[in-house]
C-alpha positions as CSV (number, residue, x, y, z in Angstrom):
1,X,204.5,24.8,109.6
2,X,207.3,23.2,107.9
3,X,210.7,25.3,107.5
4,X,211.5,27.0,104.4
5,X,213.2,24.9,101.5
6,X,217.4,25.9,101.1
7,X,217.5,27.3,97.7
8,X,218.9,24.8,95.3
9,X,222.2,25.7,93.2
10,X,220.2,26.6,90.0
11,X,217.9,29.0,92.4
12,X,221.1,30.4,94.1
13,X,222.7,31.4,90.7
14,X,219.1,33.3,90.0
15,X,219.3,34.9,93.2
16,X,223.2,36.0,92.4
17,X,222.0,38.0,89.2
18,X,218.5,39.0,90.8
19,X,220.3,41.0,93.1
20,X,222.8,42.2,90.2
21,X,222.3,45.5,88.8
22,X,220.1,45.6,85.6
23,X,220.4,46.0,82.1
24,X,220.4,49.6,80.3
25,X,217.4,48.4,78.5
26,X,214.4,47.5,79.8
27,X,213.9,45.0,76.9
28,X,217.6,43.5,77.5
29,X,216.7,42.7,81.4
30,X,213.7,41.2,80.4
31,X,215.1,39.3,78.1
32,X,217.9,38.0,80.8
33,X,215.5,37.4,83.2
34,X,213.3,34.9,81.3
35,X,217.1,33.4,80.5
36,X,217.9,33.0,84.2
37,X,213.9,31.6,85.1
38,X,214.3,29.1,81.9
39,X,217.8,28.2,83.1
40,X,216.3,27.6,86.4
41,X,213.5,25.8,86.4
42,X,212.6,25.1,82.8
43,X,209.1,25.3,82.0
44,X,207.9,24.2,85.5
45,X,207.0,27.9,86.8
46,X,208.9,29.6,89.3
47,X,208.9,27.3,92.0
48,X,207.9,27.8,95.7
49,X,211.0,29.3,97.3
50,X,210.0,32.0,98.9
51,X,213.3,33.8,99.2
52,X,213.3,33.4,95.1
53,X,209.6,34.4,94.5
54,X,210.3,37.7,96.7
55,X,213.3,38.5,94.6
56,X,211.6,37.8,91.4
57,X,208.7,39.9,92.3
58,X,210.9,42.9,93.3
59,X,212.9,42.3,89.8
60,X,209.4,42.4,87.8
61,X,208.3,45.4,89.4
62,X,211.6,47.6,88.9
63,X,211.3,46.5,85.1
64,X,207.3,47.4,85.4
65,X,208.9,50.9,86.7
66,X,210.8,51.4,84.0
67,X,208.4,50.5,81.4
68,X,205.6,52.7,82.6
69,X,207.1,55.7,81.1
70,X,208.4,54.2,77.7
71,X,204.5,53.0,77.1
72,X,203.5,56.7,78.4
73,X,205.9,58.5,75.9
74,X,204.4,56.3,73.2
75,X,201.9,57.0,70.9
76,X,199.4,53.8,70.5
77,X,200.2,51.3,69.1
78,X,203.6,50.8,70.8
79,X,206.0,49.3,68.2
80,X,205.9,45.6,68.1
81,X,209.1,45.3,70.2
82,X,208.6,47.3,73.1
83,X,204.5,45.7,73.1
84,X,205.7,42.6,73.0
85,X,208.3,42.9,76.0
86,X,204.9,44.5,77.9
87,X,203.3,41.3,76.8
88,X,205.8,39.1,78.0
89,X,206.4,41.1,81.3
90,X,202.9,40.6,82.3
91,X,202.8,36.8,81.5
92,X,206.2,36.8,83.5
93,X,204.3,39.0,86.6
94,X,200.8,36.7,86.3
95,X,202.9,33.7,87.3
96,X,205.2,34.9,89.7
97,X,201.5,36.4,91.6
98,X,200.2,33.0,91.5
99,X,203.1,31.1,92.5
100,X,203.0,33.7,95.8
101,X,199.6,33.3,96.0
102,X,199.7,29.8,96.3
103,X,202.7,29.7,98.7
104,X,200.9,31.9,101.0
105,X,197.7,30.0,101.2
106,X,200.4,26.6,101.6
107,X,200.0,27.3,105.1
108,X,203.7,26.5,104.6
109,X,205.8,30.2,106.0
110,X,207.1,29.9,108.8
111,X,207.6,33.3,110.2
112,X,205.1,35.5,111.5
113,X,203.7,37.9,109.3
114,X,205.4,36.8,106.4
115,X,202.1,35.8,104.7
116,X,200.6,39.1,104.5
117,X,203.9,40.1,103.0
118,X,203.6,37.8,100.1
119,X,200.2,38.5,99.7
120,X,201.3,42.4,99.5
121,X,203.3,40.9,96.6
122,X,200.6,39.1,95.0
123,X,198.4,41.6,94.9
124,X,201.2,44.2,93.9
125,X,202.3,42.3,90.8
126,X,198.4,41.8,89.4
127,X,197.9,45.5,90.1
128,X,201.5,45.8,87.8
129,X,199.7,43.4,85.2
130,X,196.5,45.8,85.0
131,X,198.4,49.4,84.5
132,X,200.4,48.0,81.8
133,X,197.7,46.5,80.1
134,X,196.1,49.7,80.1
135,X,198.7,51.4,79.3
136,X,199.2,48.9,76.1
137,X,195.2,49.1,75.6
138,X,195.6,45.5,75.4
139,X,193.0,43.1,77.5
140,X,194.6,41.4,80.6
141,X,195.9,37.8,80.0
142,X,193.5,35.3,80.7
143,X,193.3,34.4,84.5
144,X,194.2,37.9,85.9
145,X,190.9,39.0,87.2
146,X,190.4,34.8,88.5
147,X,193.7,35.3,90.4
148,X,192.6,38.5,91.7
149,X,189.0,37.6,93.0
150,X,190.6,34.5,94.6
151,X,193.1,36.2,96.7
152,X,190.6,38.4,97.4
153,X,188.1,35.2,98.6
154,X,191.3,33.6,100.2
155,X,191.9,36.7,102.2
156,X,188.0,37.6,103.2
157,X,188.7,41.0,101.9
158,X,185.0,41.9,102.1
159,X,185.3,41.9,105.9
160,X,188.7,43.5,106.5
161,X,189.0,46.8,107.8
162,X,188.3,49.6,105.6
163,X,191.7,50.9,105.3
164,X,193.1,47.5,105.5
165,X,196.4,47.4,102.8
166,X,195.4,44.3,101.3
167,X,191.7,45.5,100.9
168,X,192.8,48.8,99.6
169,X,194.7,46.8,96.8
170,X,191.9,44.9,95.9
171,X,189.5,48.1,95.6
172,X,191.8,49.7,93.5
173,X,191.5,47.6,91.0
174,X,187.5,47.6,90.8
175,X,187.5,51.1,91.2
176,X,190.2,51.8,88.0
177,X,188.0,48.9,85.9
178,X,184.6,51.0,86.6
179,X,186.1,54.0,85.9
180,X,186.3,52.7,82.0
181,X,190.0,53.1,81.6
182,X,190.0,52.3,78.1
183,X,188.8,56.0,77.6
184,X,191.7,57.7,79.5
185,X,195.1,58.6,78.2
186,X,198.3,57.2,79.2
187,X,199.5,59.9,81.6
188,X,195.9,59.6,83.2
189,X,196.0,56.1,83.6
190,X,199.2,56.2,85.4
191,X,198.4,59.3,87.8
192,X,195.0,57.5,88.6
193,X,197.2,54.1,89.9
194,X,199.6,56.6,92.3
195,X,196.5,58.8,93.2
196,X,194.4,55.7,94.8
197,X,195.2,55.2,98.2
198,X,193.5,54.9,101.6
199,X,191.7,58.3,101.9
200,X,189.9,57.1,98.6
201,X,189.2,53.4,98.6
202,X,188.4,53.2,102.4
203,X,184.9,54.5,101.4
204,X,183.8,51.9,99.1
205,X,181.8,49.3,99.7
206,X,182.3,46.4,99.1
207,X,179.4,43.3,101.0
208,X,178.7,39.9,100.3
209,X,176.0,39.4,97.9
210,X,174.0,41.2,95.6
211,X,171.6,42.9,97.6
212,X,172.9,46.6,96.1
213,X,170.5,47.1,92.9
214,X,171.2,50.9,92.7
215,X,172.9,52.6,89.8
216,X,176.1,52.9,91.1
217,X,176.2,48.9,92.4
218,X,178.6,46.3,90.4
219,X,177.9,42.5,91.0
220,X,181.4,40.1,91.3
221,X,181.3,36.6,90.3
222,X,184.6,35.4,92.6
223,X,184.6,32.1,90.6
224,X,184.9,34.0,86.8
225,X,187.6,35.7,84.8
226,X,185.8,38.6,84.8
227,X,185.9,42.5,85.9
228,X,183.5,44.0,88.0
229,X,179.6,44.4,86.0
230,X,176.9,46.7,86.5
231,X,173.9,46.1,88.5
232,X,172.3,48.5,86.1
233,X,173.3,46.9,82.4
234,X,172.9,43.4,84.0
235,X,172.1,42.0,86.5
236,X,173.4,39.0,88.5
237,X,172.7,35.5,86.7
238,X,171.3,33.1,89.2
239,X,173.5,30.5,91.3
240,X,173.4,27.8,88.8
241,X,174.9,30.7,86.1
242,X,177.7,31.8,88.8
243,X,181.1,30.4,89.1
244,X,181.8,30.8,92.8
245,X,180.6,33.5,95.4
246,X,178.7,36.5,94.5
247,X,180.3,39.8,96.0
248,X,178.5,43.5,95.8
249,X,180.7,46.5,94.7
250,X,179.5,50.8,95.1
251,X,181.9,53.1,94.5
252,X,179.6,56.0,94.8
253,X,180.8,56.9,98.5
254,X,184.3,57.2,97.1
255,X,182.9,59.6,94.2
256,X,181.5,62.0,97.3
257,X,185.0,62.0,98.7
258,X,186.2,63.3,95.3
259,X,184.1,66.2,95.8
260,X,186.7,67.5,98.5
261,X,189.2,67.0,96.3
262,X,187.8,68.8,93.4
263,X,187.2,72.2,95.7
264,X,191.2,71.5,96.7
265,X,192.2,72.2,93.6
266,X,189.8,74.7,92.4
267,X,190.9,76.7,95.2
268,X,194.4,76.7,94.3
269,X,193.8,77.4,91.0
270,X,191.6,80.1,91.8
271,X,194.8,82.0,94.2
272,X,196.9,81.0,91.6
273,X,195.0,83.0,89.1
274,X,194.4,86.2,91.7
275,X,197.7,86.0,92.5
276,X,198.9,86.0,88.6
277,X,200.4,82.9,88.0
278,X,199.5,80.1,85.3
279,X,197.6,77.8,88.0
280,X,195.9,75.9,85.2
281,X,199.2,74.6,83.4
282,X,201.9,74.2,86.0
283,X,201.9,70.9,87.3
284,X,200.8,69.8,91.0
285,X,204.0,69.2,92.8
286,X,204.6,65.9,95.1
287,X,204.8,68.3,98.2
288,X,201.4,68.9,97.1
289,X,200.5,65.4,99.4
290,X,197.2,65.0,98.3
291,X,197.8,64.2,94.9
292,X,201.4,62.6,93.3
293,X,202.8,64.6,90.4
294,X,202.1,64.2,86.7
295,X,198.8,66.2,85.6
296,X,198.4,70.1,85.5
297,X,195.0,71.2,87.7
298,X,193.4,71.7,84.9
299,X,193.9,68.3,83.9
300,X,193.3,67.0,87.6
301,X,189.7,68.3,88.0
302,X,189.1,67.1,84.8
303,X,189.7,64.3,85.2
304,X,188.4,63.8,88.7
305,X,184.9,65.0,87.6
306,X,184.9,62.2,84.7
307,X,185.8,59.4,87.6
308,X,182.9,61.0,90.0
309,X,180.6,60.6,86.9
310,X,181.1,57.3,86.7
311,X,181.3,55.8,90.3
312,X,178.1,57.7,91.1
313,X,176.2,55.6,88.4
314,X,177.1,53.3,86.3
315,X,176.7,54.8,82.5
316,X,174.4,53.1,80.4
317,X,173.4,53.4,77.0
318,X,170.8,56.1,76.3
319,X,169.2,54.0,73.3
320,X,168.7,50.1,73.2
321,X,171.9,48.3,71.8
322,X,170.9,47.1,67.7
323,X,170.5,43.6,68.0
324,X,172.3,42.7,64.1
325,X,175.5,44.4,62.8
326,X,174.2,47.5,60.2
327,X,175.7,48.0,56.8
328,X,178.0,51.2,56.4
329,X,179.4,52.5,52.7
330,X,182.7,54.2,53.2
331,X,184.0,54.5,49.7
332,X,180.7,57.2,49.1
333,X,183.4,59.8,49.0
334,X,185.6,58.2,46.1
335,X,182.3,57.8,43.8
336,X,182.1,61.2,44.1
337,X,185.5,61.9,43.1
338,X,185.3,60.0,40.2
339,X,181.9,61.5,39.1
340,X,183.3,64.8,39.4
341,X,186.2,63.6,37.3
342,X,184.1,62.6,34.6
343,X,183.9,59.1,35.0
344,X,185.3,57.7,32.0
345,X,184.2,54.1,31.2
346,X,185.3,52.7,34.4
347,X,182.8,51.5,36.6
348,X,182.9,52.1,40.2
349,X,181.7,49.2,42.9
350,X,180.6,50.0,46.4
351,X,181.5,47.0,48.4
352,X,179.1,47.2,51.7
353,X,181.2,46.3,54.5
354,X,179.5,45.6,58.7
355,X,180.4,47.6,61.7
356,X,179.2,47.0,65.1
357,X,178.6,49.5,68.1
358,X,181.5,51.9,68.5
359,X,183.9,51.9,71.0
360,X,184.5,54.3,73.9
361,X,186.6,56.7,72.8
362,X,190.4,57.1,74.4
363,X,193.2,55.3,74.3
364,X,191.8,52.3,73.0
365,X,190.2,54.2,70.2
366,X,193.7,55.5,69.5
367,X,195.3,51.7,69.5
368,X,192.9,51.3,66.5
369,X,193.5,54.6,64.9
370,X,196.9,54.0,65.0
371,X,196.7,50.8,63.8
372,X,195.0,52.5,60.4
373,X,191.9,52.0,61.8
374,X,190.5,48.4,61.8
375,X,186.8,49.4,61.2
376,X,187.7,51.5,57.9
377,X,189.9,48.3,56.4
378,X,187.1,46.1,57.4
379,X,184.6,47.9,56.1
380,X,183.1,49.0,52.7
381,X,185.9,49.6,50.0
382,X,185.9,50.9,46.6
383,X,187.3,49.1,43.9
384,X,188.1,50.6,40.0
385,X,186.4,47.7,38.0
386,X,187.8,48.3,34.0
């Protein structure tokens, strides 16, 4: 192993404000730190310092910290400052993860152990780069699910121990991306990232191959940039169509453990009620240690039935998909206004517009409501012809 590179000056002078405190605003400390990295080593990445890459992980993820809650507070769509600082912040996290990633499979650290620390920090920053995204309903930049089956191919994850950290880390994220987080609120999203841990992911599965063709299975393709698929809506290509090593996912043991949980808080809600409290609407406490604070019960069993729905089988459409895009008319509704008005000599034109399959609904339906509504602008409009 060869002995770890001295810092240079322009990596020193990063280190001297990475362990300053930080900006007021999250925006202003991000802003600073891409100064400092840009200062540092121009356009070239973050180097291979390990010292430096530690420090800039633990920077990324305090500002993650802070941002969590600003994107939480917000209704969708953020404004175009604050989504644009999430934007940059997981570009920022995406390269720092590979960079560590890299350095750790260098062969290259020294000290003992020190390698399944960085890999901890790897894995911790693409798990950053996931929630936010979520939390944005924006897709994850390009690369971020590569990055993530590679470390987990680097690290044999499918043949660690089941309540192995690094394994756990992995899981998570397979578990939140077949749990269709595009249909959960902000607030959920968040809880669902703290309430993940060991007692949970330890019971999924997770074998070589695609041997698993029941409902519940997911197929990996560790060579793609893509999240986890379903057995069920399709099935594995064959070797020629596969970008690296195929890997079998089932989350359904992890839905039974839910089960327990779901009777945990029915109970308490159930003495809270006896006992004349509001059980459904105060919040679960963090001395509560089987679940972090942030949702009501009500809210908790809700939601922990929807996840148990979906990791005991995958859903699937009831009908067949329409194989074209289908005309829709929305301006209907203003031809009838203007009938009922009398008309006049105007003429009214219904421009046909195309929509395709709709979307889950949750906070990515909200992104586009918010946005006022992409489907309705690109859709059928009426226009007041003279």
């Amino acid at each position: 192993m060869e002995a770890p590179s001295t810092p240079s000056d322009a990596e020193q002078s990063l280190l001297r404000w990475l362990e300053s405190e930080p900006a007021d605003a999250v925006e202003d400390d991000l802003a600073a730190l891409r100064a400092h990295l840009l200062d540092a080593f121009g356009g070239a990445g973050p180097g291979t310092n390990e010292v430096v890459l530690r420090a800039l992980a633990e920077r990324i993820g305090d500002i993650g910290a802070r941002l969590r809650p600003l994107m939480i507070a917000r209704q969708l769509p953020v404004e175009v400052a604050l989504f644009e600082a999430n934007e940059q912040l997981c570009a920022l996290a995406l390269d720092v993860a590979a960079a560590i990633a890299g350095l750790a499979g260098s062969g290259s650290v020294a000290r003992s152990g020190a390698e399944a620390e960085l890999c901890e920090y790897a894995i911790g920053l693409v798990t950053e780069v996931f929630a936010l995204c979520e939390l944005a309903a924006a897709p994850p930049p390009a690369g971020t699910w590569r990055l993530a089956h590679d470390f987990a191919a680097r690290r044999r994850i499918a043949t660690a121990a089941p309540d192995d950290p690094l394994r756990c880390a992995y899981v998570r994220l397979l578990a939140v991306a077949v749990a269709q987080p595009e249909g959960l609120t902000g607030r959920e999203i968040a809880w669902l990232y703290d309430f993940l841990d060991a007692r949970v992911l330890s019971a999924a599965v997770l074998v070589h191959g695609v041997g698993d063709t029941s409902a519940s299975a997911w197929w990996i393709d560790l060579g793609a940039d893509l999240a986890p698929q379903a057995v069920s809506r399709r099935p594995a290509p064959s070797g020629s169509m596969l970008g690296g090593e195929v890997w079998s996912f089932n989350p359904r043991p992890m839905a039974q453990k839910l089960g327990e949980c779901i009777e945990w808080v029915t109970a308490r809600m159930t003495a809270a009620e006896l006992a004349g409290m509001q059980g459904e609407v105060e919040p679960l406490t963090a001395e509560e240690d089987l679940f972090p604070p942030g949702l009501s019960p009500l809210e908790t069993v809700a939601l922990l039935r929807r996840l148990r729905s979906y990791w005991m089988a995958a859903p699937v459409r009831g009908q067949p998909r329409r194989q074209h895009q289908y005309v829709v008319q929305v301006g209907i509704g203003l031809q009838a206004v203007w009938d009922l008005g009398g008309g006049g000599t105007a003429e009214v034109e219904l421009a046909p517009g195309v929509d395709g399959p709709q979307r889950e609904p949750g906070r990515a339906r909200d992104h586009e409501r918010g946005r006022g509504s992409r489907r309705d602008r690109g859709g059928g409009r009426a226009r007041l012809a003279p």
